[in-house]
C-alpha positions in Angstrom: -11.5 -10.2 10.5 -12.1 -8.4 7.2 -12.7 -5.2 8.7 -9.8 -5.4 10.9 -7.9 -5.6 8.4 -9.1 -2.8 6.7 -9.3 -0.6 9.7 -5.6 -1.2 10.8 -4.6 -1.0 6.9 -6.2 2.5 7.1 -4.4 3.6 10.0 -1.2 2.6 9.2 -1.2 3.5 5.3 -3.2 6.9 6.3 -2.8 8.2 9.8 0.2 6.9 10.5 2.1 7.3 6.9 3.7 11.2 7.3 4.7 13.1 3.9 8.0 12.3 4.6 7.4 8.4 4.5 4.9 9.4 1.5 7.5 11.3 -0.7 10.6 9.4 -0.1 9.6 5.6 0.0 9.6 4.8 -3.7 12.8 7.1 -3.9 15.9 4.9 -5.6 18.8 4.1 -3.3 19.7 3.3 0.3 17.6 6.4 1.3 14.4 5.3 0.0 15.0 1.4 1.5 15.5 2.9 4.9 12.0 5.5 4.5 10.2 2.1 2.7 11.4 -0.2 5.6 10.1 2.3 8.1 6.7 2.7 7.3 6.2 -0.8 6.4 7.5 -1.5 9.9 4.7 1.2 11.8 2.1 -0.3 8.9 3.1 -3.6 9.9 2.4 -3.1 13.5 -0.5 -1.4 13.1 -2.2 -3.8 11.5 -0.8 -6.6 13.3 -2.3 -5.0 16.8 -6.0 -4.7 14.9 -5.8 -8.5 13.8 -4.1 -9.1 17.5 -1.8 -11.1 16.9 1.4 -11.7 17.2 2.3 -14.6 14.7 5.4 -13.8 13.5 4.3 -15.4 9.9 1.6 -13.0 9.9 3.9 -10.2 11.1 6.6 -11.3 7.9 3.5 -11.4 4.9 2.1 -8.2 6.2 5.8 -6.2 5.7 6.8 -8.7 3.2 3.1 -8.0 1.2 3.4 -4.2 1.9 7.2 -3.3 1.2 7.8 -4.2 -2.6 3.7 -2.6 -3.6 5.0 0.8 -1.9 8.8 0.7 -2.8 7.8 0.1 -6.4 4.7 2.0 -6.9 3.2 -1.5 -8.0 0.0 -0.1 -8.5 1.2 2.2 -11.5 2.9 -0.9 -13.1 -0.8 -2.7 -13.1 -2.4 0.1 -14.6 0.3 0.0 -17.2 -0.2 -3.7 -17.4 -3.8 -3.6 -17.6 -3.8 -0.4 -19.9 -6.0 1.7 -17.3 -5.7 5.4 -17.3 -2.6 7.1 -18.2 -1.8 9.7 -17.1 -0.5 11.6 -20.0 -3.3 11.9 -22.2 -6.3 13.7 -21.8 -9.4 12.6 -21.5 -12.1 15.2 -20.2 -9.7 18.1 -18.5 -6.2 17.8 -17.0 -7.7 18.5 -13.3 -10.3 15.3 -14.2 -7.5 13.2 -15.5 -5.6 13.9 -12.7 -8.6 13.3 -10.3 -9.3 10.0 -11.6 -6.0 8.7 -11.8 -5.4 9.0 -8.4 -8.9 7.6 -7.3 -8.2 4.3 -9.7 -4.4 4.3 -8.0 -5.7 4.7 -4.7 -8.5 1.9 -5.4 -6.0 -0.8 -7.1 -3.1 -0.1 -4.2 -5.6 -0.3 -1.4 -7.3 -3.6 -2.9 -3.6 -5.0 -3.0 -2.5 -4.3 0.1 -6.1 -5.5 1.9 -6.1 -8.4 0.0 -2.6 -9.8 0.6 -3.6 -8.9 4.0 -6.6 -11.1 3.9 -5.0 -14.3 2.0 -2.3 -14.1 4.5 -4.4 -13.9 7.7 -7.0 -16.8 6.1 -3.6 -19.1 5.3 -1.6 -18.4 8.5 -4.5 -17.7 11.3 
């Protein structure tokens, strides 16, 4: 099940996730919601048709799980909470920095959204 999960997570948060979606999701206001709302619904039934099902609990903690870590940039308020990197000092190099802030974002956002995936799937399956 596990790597269902993370297949149809990949798909949906990668392949399926245009720059639109990307750049206007965590946007404040009613335009944001709407760009949020829509990629949560495509990553919803992405991932939905890789753990084939058709649960509509499953369907509801896979958007509900999804919607507020994207509309909220929830993995920059764990860094912060945690006091990982920041990105506004310097470490190494700017470019490094930069590097490495996005691979720990990436890391931490992905491990959310798989594992939410996963507790859901084990609780309602």
């Amino acid at each position: 099940m596990l790597e269902r999960i993370i297949l149809g997570h990949l798909v949906g948060d990668y392949l399926l996730q245009n720059k639109a979606m990307m750049l206007n999701k965590s946007k404040k206001g009613v335009k944001g919601a709407l760009w949020c709302t829509l990629h949560c619904a495509i990553y919803t039934a992405v991932v939905c048709l890789f753990l084939w099902t058709a649960n509509p609990w499953i369907i509801l903690a896979v958007f509900l799980s999804h919607w507020p870590i994207d509309r909220w940039s929830l993995a920059v308020k764990w860094m912060q909470l945690i006091k990982s990197r920041d990105p506004h000092e310097t470490y190494f190099s700017k470019e490094i920095d930069a590097a490495f802030y996005a691979i720990v974002y990436v890391a931490i956002d992905n491990t959310a959204h798989i594992l939410l995936i996963w507790l859901a799937a084990k609780l309602l399956m």
